[in-house]
C-alpha atoms as one frame of an Amber mdcrd trajectory, in Angstrom:
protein
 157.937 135.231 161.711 154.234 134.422 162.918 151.058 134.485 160.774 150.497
 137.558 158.471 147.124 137.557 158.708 144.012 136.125 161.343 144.635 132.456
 162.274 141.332 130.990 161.207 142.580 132.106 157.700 145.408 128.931 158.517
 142.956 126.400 160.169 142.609 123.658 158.008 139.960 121.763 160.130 137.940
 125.291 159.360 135.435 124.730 156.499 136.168 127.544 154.012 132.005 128.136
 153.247 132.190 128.245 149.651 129.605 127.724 146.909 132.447 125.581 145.595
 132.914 123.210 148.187 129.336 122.762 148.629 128.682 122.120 145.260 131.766
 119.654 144.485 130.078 116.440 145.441 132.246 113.674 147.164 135.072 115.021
 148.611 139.022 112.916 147.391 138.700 109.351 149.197 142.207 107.277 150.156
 143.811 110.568 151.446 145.274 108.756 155.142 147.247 110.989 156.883 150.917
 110.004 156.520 151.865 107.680 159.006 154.709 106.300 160.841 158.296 106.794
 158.302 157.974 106.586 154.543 160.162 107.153 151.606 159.417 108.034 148.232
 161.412 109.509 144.889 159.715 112.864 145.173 157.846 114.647 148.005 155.470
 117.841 147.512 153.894 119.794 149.637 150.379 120.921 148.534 147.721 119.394
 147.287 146.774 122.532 144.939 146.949 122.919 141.185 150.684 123.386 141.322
 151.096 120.369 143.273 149.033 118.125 141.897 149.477 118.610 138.420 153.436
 117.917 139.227 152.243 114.951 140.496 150.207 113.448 137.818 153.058 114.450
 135.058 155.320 113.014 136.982 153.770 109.499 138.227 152.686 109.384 134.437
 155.258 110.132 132.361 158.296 109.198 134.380 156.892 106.264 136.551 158.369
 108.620 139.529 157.056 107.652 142.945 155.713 110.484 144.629 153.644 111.324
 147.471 151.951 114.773 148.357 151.591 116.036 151.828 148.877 118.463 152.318
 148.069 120.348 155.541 144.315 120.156 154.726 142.457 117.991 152.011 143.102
 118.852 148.451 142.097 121.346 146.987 141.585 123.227 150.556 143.771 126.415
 149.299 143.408 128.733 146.817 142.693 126.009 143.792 139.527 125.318 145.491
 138.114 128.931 146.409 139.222 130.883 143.290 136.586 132.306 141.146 136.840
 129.821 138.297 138.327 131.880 135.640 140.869 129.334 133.128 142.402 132.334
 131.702 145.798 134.307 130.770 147.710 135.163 133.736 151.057 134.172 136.447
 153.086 137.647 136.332 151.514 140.415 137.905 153.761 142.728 134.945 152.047
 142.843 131.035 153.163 142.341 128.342 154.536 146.259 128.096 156.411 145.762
 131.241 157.707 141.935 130.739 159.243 143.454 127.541 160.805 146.183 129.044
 162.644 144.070 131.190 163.497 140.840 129.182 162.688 141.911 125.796 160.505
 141.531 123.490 161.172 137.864 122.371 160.669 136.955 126.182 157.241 138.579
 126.550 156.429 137.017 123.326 157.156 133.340 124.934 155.494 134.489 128.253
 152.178 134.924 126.166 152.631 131.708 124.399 153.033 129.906 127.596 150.303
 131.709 128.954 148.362 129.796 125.929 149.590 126.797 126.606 148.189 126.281
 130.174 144.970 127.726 129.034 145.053 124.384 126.749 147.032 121.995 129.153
 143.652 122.508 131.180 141.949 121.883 128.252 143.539 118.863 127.381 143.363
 117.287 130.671 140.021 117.567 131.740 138.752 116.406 127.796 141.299 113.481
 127.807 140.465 112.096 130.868 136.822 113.177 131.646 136.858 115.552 134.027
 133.945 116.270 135.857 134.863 120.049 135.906 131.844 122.039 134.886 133.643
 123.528 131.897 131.953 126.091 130.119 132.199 129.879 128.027 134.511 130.508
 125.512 136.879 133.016 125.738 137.187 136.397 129.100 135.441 139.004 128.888
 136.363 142.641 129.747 133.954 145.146 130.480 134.540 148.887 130.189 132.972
 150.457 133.339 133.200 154.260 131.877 132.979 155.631 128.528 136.543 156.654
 128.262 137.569 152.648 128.924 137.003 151.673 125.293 140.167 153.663 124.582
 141.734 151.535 127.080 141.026 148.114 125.672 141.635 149.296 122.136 145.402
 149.868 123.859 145.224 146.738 125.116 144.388 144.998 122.176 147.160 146.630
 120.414 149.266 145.263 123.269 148.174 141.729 122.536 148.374 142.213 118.533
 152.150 143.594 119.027 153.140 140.874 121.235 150.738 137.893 121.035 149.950
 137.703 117.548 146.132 138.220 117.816 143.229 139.913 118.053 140.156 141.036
 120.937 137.015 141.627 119.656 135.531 144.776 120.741 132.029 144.992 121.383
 130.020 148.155 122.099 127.238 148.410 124.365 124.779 147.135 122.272 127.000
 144.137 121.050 127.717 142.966 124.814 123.899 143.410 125.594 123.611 140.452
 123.120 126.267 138.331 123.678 126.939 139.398 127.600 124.330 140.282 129.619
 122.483 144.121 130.001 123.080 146.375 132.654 124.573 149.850 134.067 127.654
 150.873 133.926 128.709 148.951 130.475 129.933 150.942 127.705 131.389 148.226
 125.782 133.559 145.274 126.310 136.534 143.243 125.089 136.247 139.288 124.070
 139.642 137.521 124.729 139.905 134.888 122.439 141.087 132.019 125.269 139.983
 130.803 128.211 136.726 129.860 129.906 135.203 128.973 133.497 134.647 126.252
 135.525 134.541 124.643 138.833 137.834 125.114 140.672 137.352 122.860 143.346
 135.685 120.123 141.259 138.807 120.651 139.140 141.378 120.263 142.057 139.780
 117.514 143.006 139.384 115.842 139.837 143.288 115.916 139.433 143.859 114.906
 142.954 142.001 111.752 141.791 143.466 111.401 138.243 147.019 112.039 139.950
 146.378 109.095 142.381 144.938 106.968 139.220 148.546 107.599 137.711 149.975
 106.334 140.640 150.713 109.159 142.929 149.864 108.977 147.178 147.870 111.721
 148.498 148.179 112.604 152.276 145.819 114.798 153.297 145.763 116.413 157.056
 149.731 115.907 156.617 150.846 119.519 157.312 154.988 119.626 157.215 155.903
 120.746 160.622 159.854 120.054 160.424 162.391 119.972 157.744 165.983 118.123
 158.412 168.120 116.381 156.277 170.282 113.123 156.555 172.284 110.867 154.318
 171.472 112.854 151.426 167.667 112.658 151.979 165.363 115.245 152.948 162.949
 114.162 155.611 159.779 115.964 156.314 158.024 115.829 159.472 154.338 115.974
 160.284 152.360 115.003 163.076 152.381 111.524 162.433 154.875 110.334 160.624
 157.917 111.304 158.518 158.686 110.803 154.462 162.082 110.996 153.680 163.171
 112.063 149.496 165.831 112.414 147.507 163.587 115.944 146.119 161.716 118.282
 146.989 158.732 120.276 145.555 157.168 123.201 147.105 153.850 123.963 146.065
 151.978 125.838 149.037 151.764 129.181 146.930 149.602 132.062 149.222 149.488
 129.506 152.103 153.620 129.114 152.258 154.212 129.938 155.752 157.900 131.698
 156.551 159.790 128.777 158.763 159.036 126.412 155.820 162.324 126.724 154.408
 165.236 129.414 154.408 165.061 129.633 150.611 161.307 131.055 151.318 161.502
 133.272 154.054 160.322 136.877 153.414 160.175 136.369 149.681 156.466 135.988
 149.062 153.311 138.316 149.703 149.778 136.339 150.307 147.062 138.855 149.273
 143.324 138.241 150.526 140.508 137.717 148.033 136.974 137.748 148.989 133.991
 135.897 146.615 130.387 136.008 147.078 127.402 133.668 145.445 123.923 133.989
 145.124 121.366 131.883 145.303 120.147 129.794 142.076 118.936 132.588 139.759
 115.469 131.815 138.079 114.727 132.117 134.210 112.608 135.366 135.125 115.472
 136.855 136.938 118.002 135.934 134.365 116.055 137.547 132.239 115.253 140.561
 133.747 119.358 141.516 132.803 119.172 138.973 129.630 121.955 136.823 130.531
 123.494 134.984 127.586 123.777 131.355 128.490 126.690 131.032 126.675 128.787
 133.587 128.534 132.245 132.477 130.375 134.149 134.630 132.386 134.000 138.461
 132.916 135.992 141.069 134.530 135.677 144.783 134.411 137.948 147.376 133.884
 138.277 149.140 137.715 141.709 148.741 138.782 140.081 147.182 141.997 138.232
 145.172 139.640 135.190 142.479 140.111 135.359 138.992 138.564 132.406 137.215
 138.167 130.694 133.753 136.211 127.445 132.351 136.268 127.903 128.911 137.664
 126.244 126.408 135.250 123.864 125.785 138.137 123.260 129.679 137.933 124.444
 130.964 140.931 126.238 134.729 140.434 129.837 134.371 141.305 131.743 137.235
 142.237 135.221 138.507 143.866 136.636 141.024 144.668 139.824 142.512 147.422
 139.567 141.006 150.491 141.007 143.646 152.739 144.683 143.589 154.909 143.898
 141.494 157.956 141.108 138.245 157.560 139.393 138.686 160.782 135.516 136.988
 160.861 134.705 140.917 160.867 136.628 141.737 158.174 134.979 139.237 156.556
 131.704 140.438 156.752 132.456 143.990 155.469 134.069 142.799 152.372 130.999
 140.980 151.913 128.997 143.436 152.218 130.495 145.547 149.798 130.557 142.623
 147.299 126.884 142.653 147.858 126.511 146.548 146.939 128.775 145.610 143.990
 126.075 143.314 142.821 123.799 145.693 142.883 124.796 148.441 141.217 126.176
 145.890 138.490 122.734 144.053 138.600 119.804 146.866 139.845 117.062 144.044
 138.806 118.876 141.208 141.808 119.149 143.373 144.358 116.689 141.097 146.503
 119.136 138.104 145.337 120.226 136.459 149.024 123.623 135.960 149.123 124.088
 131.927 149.920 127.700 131.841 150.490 130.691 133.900 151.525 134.548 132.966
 151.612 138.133 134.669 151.354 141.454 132.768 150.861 144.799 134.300 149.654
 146.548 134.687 146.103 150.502 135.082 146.108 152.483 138.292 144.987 156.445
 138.695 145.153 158.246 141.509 145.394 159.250 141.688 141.238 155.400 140.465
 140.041 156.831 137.534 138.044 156.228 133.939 138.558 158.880 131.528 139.940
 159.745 127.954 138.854 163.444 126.490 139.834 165.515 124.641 142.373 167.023
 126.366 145.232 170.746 126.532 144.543 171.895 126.781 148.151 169.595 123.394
 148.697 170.263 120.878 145.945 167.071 118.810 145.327 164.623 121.334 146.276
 162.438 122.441 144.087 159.635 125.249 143.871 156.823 126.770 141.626 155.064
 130.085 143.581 153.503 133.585 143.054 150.836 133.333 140.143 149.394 136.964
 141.090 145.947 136.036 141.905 145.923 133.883 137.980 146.611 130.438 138.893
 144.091 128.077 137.517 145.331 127.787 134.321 149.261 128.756 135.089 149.652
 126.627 138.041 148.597 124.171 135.993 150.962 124.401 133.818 153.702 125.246
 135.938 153.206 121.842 137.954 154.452 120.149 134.349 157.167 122.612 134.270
 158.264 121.877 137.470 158.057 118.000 136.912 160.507 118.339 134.275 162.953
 120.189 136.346 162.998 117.723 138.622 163.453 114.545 136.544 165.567 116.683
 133.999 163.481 115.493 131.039 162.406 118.841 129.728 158.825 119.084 128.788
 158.241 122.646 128.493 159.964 125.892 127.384 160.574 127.991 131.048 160.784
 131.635 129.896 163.455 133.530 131.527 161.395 135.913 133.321 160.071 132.714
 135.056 163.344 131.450 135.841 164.551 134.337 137.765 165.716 133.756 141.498
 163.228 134.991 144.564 164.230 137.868 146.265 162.831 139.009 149.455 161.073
 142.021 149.819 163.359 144.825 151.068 161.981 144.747 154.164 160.236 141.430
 154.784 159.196 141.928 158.354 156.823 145.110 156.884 156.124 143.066 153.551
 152.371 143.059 154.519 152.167 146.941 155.100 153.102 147.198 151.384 149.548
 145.816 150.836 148.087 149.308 151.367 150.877 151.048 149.101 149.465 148.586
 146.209 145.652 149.240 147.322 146.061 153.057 147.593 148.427 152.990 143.566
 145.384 151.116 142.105 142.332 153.564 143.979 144.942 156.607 142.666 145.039
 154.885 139.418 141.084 154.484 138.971 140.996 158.386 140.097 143.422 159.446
 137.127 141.388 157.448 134.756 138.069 159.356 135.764 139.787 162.844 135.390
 141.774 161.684 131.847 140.130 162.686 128.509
């Protein structure tokens, strides 16, 4: 099957535009393409969070030589366009719905794990020094409409029941003081983990710590053929060949079709679009009385916003990024971020927008997260679909997956996790589900409105 979306959203010689990659400094040095035939213990393919973290665990802790072939440089995917939020996430189900299907113990170790990545991130960039621009503590959610306290009060009993703790709930007046003041806030919800940062500072901080552990990065190295012989798998690019015993794949929203069999019509890339402003100055910070101190926020729309303040104080928001990824596209998703900001922010309405990108997130066709081997394809190994959450879970899945593959278990996998992919009933259509999903969540933002 051919692309699922405009072609310059696959171009890796394209520069993605973002505030991120502009801001990031020097870009990951001794990335060669791969040349002429190598070999190597384990292969992956990405140079993302998933990837990359696989790779440092594993050059580290099992003196495993690897390699990682990546079609652009790292951090060119998702991990370096996100919008910066460390936070809870990898299903696209809650807790409510993780339960209902696995029980209540396995929703319980879902949240748990969710914890752990959130401090796996923590752990790696304090250890070793990241450069990462870490700051915040703790996601916020705002309530949008009146009626939206009742919601996070729900989901804070959600959390209590199955994570063992509490949100804080703010009103207005409280998230004036600790948040920032505007329109359209009636209140908010502090989640007790998590905090922002600099995704593609971060990508490429582990690129570099992973090649400190021992671990070759090939950058421009996209895997154009997959054969096998004497056991081996070889992968083909367009300058050489690496032959493994195993295989990880780790090319989440950017895992094209004619990869591999196991793959094919079992994952949904979503677009995302994120704006930035300019640097904001102290008068126009406080003309909405930012708090310095505040991490990352989301609000409670069903097509909701994201947003951080960079710690060079450029307004960073995202959003939906439409159904096709044309340049014109593009620019109307942009323009409605832009309106977004102001109506969230009246007093930076004159703000310029400095920078504009998209990029795509992965969904399946059951919402859940998958980490495993491929049993028709011994050796092969995946971890995919983080539903638009992978900073912190990708992360963390890139251990899990390490330990799968050198059998040395150094994580708990919860079962909803371990569940085989299944293609989408229809995978040559999978895309056109998009607009089923777009037009549940503008339905669902309609019933809240009319709901006492």
């Amino acid at each position: 099957m051919g692309l699922l979306y405009h072609p310059i959203l696959y171009d890796r010689l394209e520069s993605v535009g973002s505030f991120w990659e502009s801001s990031a400094g020097e870009p990951v040095s001794n990335c060669a393409p791969l040349q002429n035939d190598a070999q190597c213990d384990v292969a992956i393919i990405g140079a993302g969070y998933t990837g990359l973290s696989a790779a440092y665990h594993l050059s580290r802790d099992d003196d495993v030589e690897v390699r990682v072939l990546e079609a652009g440089v790292p951090g060119w995917g998702a991990s370096g366009r996100n919008g910066g939020h460390c936070c809870f996430g990898g299903a696209g189900l809650s807790a409510r719905e993780i339960s209902q299907q696995f029980g209540v113990d396995v929703a319980r170790q879902t949240i748990k794990t969710q914890r752990e990545s959130i401090d796996l991130v923590d752990e790696i960039s304090s250890t070793n020094n990241l450069d990462i621009d870490k700051h915040g503590i703790g996601e916020i959610e705002i309530a949008h409409l009146p009626k939206a306290i009742k919601w996070l009060r729900e989901e804070n009993e959600a959390w209590r029941h199955f994570g063992g703790f509490e949100c804080e709930l703010w009103s207005a007046e409280e998230f004036a003081e600790r948040g920032y003041r505007g329109p359209h806030v009636y209140g908010a919800s502090l989640f007790p983990f998590g905090f922002a940062l600099h995704p593609m500072r971060y990508a490429r901080e582990l690129a570099r710590l992973a090649q400190r552990s021992g671990a070759i990065v090939h950058a421009n190295s996209e895997v154009t053929r997959w054969t096998r012989e004497n056991g081996m798998h070889r992968l083909h690019t367009a300058t050489g060949t690496l032959r493994a015993r195993k295989v990880l794949v780790a090319t989440n929203g950017f895992t094209l079709d004619e990869l591999h069999p196991a793959f094919e019509g079992c994952l949904l890339p979503a677009l995302s679009q994120v704006v930035s402003t300019r640097a904001l100055s102290d008068d126009e910070l406080a003309a909405h009385e930012w708090n310095a101190n505040c991490g990352p926020l989301y609000d409670s729309r069903s097509m909701f916003s994201y947003f951080q303040m960079s710690l060079g104080r450029h307004l960073v928001l995202g959003g939906s990024g439409g159904l096709t990824g044309t340049p014109t596209s593009r620019e109307n998703w942009k323009r409605f971020l832009s309106k977004r900001i102001e109506t969230m922010f009246p007093e930076w309405r004159h703000v310029e927008i400095s920078h504009t990108w998209n990029g795509l997130w992965c969904m399946t066709s059951d919402s859940l997260t998958h980490i495993g081997e491929v049993e028709t394809d011994p050796g092969v190994f995946y971890s995919l679909a983080y539903h638009g959450n992978g900073v912190a879970m990708a992360t963390w899945s890139g251990r899990a997956a390490a330990g799968l593959i050198t059998g040395r278990s150094n994580a708990v996998l919860p079962v909803s996790m371990s569940q085989p992919l299944r293609k989408f009933p229809v995978a040559t259509l999978r895309k056109w589900s998009m607009y089923w999903f777009f037009a549940k969540r503008v339905f669902k933002d309609a019933a809240k409105r009319l709901l006492p």
